[in-house]
C-alpha positions as CSV (number, residue, x, y, z in Angstrom):
1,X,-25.8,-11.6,-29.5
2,X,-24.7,-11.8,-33.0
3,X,-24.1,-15.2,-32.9
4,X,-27.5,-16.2,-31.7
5,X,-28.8,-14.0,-34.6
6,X,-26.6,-15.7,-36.7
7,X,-27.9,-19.0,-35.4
8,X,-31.6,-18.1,-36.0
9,X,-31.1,-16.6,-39.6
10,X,-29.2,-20.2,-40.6
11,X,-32.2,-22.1,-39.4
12,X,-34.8,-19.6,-41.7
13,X,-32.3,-20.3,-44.4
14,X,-32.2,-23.8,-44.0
15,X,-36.0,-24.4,-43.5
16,X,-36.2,-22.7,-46.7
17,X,-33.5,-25.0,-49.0
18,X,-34.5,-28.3,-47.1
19,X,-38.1,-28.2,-48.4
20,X,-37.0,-26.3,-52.2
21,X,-34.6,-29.4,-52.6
22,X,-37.4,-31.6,-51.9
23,X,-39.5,-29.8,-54.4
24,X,-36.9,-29.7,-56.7
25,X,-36.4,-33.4,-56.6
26,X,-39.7,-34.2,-57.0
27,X,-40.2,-32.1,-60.4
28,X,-37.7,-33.6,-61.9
29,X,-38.9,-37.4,-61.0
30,X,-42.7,-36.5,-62.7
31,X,-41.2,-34.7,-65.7
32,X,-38.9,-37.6,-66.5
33,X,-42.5,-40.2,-66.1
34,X,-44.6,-37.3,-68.2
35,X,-41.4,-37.7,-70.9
36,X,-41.6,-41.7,-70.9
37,X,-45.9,-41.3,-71.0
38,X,-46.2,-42.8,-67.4
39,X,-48.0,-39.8,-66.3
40,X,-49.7,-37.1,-68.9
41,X,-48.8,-33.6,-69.4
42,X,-52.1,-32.4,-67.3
43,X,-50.9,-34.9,-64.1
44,X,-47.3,-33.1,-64.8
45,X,-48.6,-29.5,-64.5
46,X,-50.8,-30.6,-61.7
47,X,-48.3,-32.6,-59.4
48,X,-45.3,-30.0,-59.6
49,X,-45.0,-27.1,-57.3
50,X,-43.4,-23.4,-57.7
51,X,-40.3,-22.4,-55.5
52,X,-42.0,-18.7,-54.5
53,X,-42.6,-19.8,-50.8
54,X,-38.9,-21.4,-50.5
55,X,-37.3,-18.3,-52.0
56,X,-39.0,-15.8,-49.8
57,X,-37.8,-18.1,-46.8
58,X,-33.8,-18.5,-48.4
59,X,-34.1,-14.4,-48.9
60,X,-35.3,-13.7,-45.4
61,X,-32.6,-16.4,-43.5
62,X,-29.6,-14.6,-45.7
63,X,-31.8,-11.3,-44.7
64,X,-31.0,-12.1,-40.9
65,X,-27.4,-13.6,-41.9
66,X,-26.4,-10.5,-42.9
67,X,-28.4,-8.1,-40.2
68,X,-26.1,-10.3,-37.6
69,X,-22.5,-9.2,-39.5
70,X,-24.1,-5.9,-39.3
71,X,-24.3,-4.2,-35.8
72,X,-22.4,-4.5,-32.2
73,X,-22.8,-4.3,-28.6
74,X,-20.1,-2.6,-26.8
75,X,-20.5,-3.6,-23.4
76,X,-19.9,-0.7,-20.2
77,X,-16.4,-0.3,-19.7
78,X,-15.3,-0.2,-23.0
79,X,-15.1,1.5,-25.8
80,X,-15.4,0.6,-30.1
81,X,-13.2,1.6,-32.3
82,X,-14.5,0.9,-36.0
83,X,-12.1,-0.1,-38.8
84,X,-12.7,0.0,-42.5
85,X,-10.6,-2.4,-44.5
86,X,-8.0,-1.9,-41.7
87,X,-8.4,1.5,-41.7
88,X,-8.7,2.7,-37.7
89,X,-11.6,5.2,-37.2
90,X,-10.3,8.2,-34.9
91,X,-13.7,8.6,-33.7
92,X,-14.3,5.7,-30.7
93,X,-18.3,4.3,-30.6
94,X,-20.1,4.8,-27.5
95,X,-21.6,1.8,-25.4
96,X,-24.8,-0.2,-26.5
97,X,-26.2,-0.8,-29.6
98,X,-23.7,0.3,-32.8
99,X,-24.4,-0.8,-36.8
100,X,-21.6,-1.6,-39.1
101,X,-21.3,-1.9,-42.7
102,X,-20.9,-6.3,-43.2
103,X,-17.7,-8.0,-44.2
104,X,-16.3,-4.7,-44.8
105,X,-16.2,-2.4,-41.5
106,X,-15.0,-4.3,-38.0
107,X,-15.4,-3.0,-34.5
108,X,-12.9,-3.6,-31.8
109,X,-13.8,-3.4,-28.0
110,X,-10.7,-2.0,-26.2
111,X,-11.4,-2.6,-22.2
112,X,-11.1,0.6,-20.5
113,X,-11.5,-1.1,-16.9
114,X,-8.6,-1.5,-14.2
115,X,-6.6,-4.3,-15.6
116,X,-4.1,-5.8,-13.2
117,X,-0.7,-7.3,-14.7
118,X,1.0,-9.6,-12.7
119,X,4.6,-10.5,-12.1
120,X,4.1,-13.7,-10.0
121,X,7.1,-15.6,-11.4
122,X,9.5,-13.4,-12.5
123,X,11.9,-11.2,-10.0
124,X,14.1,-8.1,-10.7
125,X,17.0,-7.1,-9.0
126,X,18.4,-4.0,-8.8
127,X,20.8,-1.9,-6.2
128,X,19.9,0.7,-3.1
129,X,21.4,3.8,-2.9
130,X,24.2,2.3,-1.1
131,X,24.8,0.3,-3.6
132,X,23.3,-3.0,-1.7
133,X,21.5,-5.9,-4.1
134,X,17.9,-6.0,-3.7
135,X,15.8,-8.0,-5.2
136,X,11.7,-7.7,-6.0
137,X,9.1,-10.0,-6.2
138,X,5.4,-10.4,-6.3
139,X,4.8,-7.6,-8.5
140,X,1.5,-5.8,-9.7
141,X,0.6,-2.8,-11.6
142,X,-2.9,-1.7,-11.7
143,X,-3.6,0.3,-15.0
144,X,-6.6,2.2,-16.6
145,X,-6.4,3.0,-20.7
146,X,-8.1,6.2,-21.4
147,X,-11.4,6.2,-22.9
148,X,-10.5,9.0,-25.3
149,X,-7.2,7.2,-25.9
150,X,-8.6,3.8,-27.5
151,X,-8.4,4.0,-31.2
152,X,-5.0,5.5,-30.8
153,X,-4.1,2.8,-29.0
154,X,-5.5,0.4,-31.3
155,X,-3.7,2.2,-34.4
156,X,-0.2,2.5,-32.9
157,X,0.4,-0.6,-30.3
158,X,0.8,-3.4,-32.1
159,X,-1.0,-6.3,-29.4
160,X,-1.9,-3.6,-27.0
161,X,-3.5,-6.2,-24.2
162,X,0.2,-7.8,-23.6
163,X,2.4,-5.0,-24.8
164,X,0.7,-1.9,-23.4
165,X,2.4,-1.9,-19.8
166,X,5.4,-3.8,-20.6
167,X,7.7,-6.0,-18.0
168,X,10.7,-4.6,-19.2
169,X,9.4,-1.2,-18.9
170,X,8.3,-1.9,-15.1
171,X,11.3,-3.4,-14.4
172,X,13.1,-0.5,-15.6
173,X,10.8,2.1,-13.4
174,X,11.3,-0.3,-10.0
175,X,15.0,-0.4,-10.9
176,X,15.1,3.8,-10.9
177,X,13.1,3.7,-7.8
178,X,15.3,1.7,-5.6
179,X,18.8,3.6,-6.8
180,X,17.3,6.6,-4.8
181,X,16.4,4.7,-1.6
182,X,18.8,3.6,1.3
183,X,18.2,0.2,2.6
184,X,15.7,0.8,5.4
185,X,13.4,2.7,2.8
186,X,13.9,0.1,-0.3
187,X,12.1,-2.3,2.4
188,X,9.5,-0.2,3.4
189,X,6.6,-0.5,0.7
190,X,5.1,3.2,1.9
191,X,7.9,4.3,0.4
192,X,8.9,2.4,-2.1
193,X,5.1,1.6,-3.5
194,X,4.5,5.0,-4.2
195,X,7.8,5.8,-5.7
196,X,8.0,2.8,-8.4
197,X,3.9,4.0,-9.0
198,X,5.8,7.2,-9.6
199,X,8.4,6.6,-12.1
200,X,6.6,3.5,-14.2
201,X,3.8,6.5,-14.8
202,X,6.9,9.1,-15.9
203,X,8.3,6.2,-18.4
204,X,4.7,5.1,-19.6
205,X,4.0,9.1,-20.4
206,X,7.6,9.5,-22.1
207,X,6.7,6.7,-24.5
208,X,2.7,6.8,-25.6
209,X,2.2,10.6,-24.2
210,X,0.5,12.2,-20.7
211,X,-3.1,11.3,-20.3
212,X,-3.5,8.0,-22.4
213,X,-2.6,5.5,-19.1
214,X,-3.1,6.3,-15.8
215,X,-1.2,3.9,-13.3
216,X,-3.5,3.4,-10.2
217,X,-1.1,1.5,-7.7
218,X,1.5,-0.8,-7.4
219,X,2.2,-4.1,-5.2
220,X,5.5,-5.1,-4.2
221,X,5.0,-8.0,-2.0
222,X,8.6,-9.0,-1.5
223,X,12.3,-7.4,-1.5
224,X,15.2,-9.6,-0.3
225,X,18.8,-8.6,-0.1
226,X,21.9,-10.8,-0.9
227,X,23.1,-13.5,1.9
228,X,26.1,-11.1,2.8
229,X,24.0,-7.9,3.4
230,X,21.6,-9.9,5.3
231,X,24.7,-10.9,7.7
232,X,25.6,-7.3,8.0
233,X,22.3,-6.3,9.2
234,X,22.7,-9.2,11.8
235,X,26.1,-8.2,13.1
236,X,24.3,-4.6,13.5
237,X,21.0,-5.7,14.7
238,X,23.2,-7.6,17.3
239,X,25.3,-4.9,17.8
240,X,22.7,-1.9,18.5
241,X,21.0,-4.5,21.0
242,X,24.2,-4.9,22.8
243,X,24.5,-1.2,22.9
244,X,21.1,-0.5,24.0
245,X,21.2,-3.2,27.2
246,X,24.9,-1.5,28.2
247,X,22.5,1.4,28.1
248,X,19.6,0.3,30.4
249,X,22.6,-0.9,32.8
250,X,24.5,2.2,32.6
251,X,21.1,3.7,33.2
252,X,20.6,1.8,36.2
253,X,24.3,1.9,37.8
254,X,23.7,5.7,37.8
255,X,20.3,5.6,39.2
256,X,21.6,3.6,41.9
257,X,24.6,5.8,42.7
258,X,22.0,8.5,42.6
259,X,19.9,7.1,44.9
260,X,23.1,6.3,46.9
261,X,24.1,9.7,47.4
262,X,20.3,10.7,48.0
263,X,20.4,8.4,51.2
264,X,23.7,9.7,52.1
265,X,22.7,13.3,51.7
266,X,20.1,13.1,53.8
267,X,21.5,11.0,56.3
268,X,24.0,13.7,57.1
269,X,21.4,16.5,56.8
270,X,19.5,13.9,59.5
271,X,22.6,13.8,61.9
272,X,23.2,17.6,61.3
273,X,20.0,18.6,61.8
274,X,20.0,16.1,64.9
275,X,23.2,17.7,66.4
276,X,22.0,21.4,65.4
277,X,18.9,20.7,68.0
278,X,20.6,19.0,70.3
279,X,23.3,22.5,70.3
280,X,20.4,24.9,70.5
281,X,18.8,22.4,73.4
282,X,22.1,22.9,75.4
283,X,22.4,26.7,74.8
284,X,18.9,27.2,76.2
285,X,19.6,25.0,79.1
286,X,23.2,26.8,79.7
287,X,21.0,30.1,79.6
288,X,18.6,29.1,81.7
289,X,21.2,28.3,84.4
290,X,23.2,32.0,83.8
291,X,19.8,33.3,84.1
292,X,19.1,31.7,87.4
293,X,22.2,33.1,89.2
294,X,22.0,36.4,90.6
295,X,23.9,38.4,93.4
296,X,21.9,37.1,96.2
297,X,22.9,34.0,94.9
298,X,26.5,34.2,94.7
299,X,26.6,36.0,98.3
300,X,24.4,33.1,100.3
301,X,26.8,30.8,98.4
302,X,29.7,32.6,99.3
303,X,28.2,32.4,103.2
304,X,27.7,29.0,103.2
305,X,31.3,28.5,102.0
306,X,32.7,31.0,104.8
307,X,30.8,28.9,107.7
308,X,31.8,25.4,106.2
309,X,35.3,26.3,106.0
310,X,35.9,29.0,108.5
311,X,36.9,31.6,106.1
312,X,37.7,35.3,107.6
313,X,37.6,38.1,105.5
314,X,39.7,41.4,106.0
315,X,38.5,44.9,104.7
316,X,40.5,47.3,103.1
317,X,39.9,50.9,102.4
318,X,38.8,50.3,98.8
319,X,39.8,46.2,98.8
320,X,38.2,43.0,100.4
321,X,40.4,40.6,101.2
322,X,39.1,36.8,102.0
323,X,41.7,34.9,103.4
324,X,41.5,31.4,105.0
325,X,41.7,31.0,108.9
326,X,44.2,28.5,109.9
């Protein structure tokens, strides 16, 4: 904006000096013919012409010259923060439309937005709790500069936009994170995000004071351990997988002895239950039989016995005696 008012009050100023040159140049070609009597003093008077139209024009292109060094637009999102002769004004400006006292006040704009700084190229390597080298990579850190905070910020970091979040004081935070992590945690960015968002916050309020940044998140994209680590995980990896499939076939070795017995069991509660029935059947027929004989019984036997085989029976006062006849 001030540029194009710039723009506009140099072209009022120079349609103004253009045309007074002209008209300067031209008196003095018909004063030097009036002084060697080519023209008379009356064609003099009458042919030159007065500047009063070219210095209202100069006066009004300087006017806007200056009205363009002479206000600012802060845009939304950021805040002014007015110097005087390099002086910082502890009072920030508010967005829109703000005047200024030319060539001797400034304004600065100081970006109050989430600003990302990235660590693409550069990696940091630190230790676990175990004491296992890690190293980091891919690294941003979101960041939001106080509103309130900008013209002390302005007065007392010297190139604030590249020195405000600083990659040695990240590195520093990420390193403090991962010393308290073991090595399945340092690899797990729910963890270790939020930690490392943690402790670069605690180092950026130790050194400008709580409540002038606020750290919104940070990215770890990539954390690699050393070649010799990474074999040890492989030897356990390989080793827990081993252990898990003598597991499952432990597992199944006693399922199937399990299931052995089962079968067993009941095969012998089958036969015993097969034999117990068969026992009882036996015990009901053998009763049934006792049952069926009776006195009557035993004497018609006993008849048929004497006729078949010519038995003879002697009586006693209180004995029978059956003896066989020969």
């Amino acid at each position: 904006m001030n540029f194009f008012v710039g723009i506009l009050g140099a072209a009022v100023l120079a349609g103004a000096v253009i045309p007074c040159f002209a008209k300067l140049t031209k008196n003095m070609l018909l004063k030097r013919q009036w002084e060697s009597g080519q023209i008379t003093k009356e064609e003099w008077d009458r042919e030159r012409r007065g500047f009063g139209g070219n210095i209202c024009g100069m006066a009004l292109g300087f006017a806007i010259i200056i009205f363009a060094f002479s206000f600012v637009i802060i845009p939304t999102g950021y805040t002014g923060v007015k110097t005087t002769f390099g002086q910082v004004s502890q009072k920030t400006m508010p967005n829109g439309f703000n005047l200024k006292i030319p060539f001797v006040q400034k304004i600065e704009r100081v970006n109050n937005k989430q600003q990302d700084i990235v660590f693409e190229k550069n990696k940091i390597t630190s230790e676990t709790s175990e004491r296992n080298t890690v190293t980091f990579e891919g690294i941003t850190v979101t960041y939001q500069i106080n509103a309130e905070k900008s013209a002390w910020i302005l007065a007392n970091v010297a190139d604030y936009e590249n020195n405000l979040v600083s990659e040695s004081l990240v590195a520093s935070a990420i390193k403090t994170s991962s010393k308290t992590l073991t090595p399945t945690d340092v690899t797990n960015r729910s963890i270790l995000e939020p930690k490392a968002q943690e402790n670069i916050q605690k180092s950026l309020d130790e050194k400008y004071g709580a409540g002038v940044i606020h750290i919104n998140k940070v990215i770890i994209n990539g954390a690699e351990f050393d070649k010799e680590y990474d074999d040890k995980i492989a030897k356990k990896q390989q080793a827990q997988m081993d252990y898990e499939k003598q597991q499952i076939e432990n597992k199944k070795n006693i399922e199937k002895a399990e299931a052995d017995a089962t079968v067993k069991k009941t095969t012998a509660q089958a036969e015993a239950e097969a034999q117990k029935i068969a026992a009882e059947a036996e015990a009901e027929a053998n009763k049934k039989v006792a049952d069926s004989i009776t006195s009557k019984l035993i004497e018609d036997k006993l008849a048929e016995a004497r006729l078949k085989h010519g038995w003879v029976t002697v009586q006693g006062t209180d004995t029978v005696v059956t003896t066989e006849k020969e």
